[in-house]
C-alpha positions as CSV (number, residue, x, y, z in Angstrom):
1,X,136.8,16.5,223.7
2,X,139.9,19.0,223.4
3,X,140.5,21.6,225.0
4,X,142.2,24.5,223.3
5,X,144.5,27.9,223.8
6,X,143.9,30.6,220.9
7,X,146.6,33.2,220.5
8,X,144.8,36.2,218.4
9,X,147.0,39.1,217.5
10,X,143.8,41.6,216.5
11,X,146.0,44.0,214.6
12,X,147.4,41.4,211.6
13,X,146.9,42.7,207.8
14,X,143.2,40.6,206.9
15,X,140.5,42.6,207.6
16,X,137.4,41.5,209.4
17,X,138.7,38.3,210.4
18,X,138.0,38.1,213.9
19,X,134.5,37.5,212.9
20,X,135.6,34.5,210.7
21,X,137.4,33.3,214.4
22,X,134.6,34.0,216.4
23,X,132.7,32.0,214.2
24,X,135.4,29.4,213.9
25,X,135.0,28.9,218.1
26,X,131.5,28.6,217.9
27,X,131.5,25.5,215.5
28,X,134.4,24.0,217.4
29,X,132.4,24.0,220.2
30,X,129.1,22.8,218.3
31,X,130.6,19.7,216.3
32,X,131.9,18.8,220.1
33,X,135.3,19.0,218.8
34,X,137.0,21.4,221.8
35,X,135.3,21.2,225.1
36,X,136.8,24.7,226.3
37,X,138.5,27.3,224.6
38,X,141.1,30.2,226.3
39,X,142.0,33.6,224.3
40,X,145.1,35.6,224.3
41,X,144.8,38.8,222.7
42,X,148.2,40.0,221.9
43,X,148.8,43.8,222.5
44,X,152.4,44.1,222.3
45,X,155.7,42.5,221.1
46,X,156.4,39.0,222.6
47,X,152.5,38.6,224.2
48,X,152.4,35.8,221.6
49,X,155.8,33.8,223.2
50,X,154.9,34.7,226.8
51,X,151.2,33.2,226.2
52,X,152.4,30.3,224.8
53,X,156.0,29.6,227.2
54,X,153.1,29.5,230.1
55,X,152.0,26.3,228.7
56,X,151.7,23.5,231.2
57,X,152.4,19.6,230.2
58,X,148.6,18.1,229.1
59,X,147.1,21.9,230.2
60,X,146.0,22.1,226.0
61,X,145.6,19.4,223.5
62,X,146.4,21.9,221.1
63,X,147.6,26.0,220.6
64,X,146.4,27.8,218.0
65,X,148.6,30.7,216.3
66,X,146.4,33.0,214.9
67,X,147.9,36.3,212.8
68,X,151.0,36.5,210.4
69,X,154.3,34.8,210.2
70,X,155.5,36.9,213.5
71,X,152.6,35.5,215.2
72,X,153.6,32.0,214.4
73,X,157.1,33.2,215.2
74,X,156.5,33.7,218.7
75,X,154.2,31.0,219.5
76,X,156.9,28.6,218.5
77,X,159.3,30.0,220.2
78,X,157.0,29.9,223.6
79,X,155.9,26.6,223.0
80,X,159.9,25.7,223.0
81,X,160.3,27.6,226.0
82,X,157.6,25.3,227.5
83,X,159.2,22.5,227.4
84,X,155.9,20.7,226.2
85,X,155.1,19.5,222.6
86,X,151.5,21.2,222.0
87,X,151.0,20.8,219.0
88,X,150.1,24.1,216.8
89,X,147.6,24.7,214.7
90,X,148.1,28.2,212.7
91,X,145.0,30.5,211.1
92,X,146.3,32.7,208.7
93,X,145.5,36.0,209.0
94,X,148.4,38.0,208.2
95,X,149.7,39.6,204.8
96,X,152.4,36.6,203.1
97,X,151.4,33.4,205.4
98,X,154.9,31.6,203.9
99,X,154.4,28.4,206.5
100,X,150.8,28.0,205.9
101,X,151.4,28.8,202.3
102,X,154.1,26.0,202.3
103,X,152.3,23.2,203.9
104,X,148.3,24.3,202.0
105,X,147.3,24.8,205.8
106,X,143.2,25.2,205.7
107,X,142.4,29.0,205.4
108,X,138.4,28.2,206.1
109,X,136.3,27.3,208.9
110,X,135.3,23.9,207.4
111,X,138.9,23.0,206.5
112,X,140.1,23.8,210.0
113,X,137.1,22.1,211.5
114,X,137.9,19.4,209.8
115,X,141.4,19.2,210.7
116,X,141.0,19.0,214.4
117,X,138.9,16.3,214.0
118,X,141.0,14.4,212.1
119,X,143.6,15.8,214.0
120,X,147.4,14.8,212.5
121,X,150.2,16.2,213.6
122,X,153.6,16.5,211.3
123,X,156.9,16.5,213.5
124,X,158.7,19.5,211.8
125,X,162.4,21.4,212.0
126,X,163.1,25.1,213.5
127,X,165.9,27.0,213.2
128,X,167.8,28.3,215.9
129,X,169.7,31.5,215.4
130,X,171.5,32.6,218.5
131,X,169.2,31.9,221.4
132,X,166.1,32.5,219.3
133,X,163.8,29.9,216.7
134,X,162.8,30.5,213.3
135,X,160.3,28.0,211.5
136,X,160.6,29.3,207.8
137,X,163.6,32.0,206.8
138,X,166.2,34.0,208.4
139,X,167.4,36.7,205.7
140,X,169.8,39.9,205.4
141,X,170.0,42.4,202.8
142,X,168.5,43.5,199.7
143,X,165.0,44.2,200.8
144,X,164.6,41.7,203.9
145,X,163.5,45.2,205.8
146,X,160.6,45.3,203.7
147,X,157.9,43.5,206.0
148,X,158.3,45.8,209.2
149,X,158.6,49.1,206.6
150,X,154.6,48.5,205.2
151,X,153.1,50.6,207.4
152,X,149.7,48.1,208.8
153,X,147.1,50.4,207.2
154,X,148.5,49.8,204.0
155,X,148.9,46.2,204.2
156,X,145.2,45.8,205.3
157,X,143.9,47.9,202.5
158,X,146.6,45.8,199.6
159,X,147.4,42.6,201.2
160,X,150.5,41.0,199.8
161,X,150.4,43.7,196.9
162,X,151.9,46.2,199.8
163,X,154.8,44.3,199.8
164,X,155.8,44.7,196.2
165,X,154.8,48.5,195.8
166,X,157.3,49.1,199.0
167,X,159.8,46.8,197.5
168,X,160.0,48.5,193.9
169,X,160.4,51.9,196.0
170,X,163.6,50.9,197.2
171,X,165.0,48.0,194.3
172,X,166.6,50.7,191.8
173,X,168.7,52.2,195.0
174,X,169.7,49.1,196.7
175,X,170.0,46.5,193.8
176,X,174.3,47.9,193.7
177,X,174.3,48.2,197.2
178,X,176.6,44.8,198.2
179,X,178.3,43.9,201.6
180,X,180.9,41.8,202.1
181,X,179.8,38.7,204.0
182,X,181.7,35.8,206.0
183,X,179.6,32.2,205.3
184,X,181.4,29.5,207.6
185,X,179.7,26.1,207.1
186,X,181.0,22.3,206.7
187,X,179.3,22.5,202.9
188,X,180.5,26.6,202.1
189,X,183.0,28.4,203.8
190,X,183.4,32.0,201.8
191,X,183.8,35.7,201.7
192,X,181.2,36.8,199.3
193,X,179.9,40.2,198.1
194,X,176.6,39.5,198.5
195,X,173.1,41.7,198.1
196,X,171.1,39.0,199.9
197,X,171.5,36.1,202.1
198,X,168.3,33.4,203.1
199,X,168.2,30.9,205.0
200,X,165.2,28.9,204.6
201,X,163.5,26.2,206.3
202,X,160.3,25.5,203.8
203,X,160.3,26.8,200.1
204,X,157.8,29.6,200.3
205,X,160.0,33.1,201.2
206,X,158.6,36.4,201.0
207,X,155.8,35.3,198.9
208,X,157.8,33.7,196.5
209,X,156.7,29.8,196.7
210,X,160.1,28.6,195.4
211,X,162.3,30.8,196.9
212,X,164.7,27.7,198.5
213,X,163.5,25.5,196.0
214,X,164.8,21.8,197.4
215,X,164.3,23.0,201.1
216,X,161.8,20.8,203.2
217,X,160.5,21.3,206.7
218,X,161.3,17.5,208.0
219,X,164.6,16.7,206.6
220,X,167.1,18.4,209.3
221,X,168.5,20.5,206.9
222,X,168.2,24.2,206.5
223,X,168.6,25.2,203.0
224,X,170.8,28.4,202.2
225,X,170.7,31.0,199.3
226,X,173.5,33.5,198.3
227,X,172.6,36.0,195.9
228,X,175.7,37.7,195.1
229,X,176.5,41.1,192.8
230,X,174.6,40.8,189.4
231,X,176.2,42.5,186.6
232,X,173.8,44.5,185.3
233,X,172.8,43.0,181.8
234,X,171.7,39.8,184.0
235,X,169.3,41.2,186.6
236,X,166.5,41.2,184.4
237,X,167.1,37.1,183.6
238,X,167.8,36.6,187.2
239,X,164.7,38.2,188.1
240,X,162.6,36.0,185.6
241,X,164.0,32.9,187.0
242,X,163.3,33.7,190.8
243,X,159.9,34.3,189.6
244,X,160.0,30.7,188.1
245,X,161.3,29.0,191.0
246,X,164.6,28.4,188.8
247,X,166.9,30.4,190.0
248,X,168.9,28.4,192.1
249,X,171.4,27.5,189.2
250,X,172.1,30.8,188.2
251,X,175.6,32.0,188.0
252,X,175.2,34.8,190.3
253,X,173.4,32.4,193.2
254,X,175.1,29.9,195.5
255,X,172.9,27.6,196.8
256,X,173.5,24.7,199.7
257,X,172.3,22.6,202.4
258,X,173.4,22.5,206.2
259,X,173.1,21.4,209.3
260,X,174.8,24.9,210.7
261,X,176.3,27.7,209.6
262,X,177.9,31.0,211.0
263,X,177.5,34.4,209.3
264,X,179.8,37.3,209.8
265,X,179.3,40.9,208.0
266,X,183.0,42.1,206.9
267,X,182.0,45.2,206.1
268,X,181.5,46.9,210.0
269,X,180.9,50.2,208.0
270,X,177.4,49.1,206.7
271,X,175.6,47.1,209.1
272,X,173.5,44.4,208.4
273,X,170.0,43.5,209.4
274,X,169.0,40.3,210.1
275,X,165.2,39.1,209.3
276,X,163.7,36.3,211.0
277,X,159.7,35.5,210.2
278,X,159.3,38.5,208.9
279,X,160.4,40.2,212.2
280,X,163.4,41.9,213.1
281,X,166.2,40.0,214.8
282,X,169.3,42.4,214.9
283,X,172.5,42.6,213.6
284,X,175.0,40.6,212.3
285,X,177.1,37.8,213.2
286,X,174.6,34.8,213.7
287,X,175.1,31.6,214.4
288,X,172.2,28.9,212.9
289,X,171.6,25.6,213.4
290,X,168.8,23.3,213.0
291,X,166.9,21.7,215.7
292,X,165.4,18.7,214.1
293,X,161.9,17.7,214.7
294,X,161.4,20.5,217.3
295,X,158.0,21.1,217.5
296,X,154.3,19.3,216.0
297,X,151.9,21.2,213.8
298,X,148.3,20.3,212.9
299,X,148.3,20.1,209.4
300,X,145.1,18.5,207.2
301,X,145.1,14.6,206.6
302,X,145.7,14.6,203.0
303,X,148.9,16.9,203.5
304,X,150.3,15.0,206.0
305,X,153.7,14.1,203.6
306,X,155.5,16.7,201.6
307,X,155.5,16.7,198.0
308,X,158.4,14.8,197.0
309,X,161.3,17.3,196.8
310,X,163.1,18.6,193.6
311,X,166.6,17.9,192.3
312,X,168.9,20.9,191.3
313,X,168.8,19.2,188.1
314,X,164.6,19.2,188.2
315,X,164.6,22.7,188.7
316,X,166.5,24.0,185.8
């Protein structure tokens, strides 16, 4: 049997869901799937990473990640720090869930059961921004502040919904407010005056399940999205379209695939902030690049292999 490290972070927006993992232990431990299970309760920023960094070689068969995207964030980036490949396994209980969205992870006690006992593993890409990981987006701009603005009542009371009514607050102020931006890649090298910048590692950002519409988690390629100044009779189409997944063609989007990139912010008078799994990473510059096939999650037999990605062409 397997023995088994869970990572809880009690405060994450679902409400009453430590009973679903208390119950979610107990059957582990019934169907004679784990042997022995150790809990981490996280209390404070970067209890996640140091839990998970303090990973032996062969001390787990398998970490569990268990709250929001930040969550995830920092068990990866412990896990890295390791030096091991645990494999992760992720329970959703925060407010978006983008990875988990992305790759239909099991949001149940039966599907999760289930998966450890089939247990598959996909080999999947990070991103590495300065000395830190990412495993889904790295964003700047027009609302990328959003996530760490909801205050944590709110989003446990509206789930994803808090997101939007916190969003429309601030889009009629900010939808003019551009910044000049340096993009220095092999693919795009450009000063842009931009309202948004993403990087994105799977498709699902901010909700949005087509966000980076071509990107994939296992093809060493980290898919970028420039949204730059839309003229005012166009937002409305624009808006439409990234609600449709089919935006990436739009006049006022660039759109490309790299390997790495370096992004500057030209404009030292308005500083930028830098989003990475929906937690707060700084300021501008960055330097990104992908780290291929950097760490193994648990994901449910059947889902072992992507979807077959879209062309730009598929996507109009």
């Amino acid at each position: 049997m397997k023995k088994a490290l869970f990572i809880i972070n009690p405060s994450s927006g679902r409400q009453n869901f430590l009973n679903m993992v208390e119950g979610l232990a107990g059957k582990l431990v019934m169907q004679q799937l784990v042997s022995h299970i150790d809990v981490v309760y996280t209390k404070k920023q970067e209890d996640a990473k140091n839990a998970a960094a303090q990973i032996k070689e062969g001390q787990y068969d398998f970490v569990t990640a268990i709250g929001g995207d930040g969550t995830l964030n920092e068990v990866i980036n412990g896990v890295i720090l390791s030096g091991t490949r645990t494999p992760i396994a992720v329970i959703s209980a925060g407010t978006v869930n983008d990875f988990a969205s992305y790759l239909n992870l099991p949001q149940n006690v039966d599907g999760f059961c289930e998966m450890i006992r089939d247990f598959h593993c996909k080999s999947v890409d990070v991103g590495k921004v300065n000395d830190k990981y990412f495993v889904n987006v790295l964003a700047g701009g027009l609302l990328t502040d959003v996530g760490y603005k909801v205050p944590k009542e709110l989003k446990a009371i509206m789930g994803k919904m808090a997101y939007y009514v916190e969003g429309a607050k601030d889009l009629p102020k900010n939808l003019f407010n551009t910044v000049t931006l340096g993009f220095e890649s092999e693919e795009y090298t450009k000063d842009v005056e931009a309202l948004l910048f993403i990087v994105a590692n799977s498709r699902s950002v901010g909700g949005f399940k087509n966000m980076a519409s071509l990107a994939s988690v296992s093809d060493g390629l980290l898919d970028v999205l420039v949204l730059r100044k839309v003229e005012f009779p166009n937002i409305t189409n624009l808006l439409i379209k990234i609600l449709q997944g089919d935006h990436i063609n739009h006049p006022s989007v660039d759109y490309f695939q790299t390997k790495a990139l370096k992004i500057r912010n030209l404009d030292e008078e308005n500083p930028v902030i830098v989003d990475y799994d929906g937690e707060c990473f700084g300021q501008l510059p960055v330097e990104v690049e992908v780290i291929p096939d950097a760490i193994e999650i648990l994901v449910p037999k059947n889902k072992k292999k992507e979807i077959s990605k879209r062309t730009r062409k598929e996507s109009l």
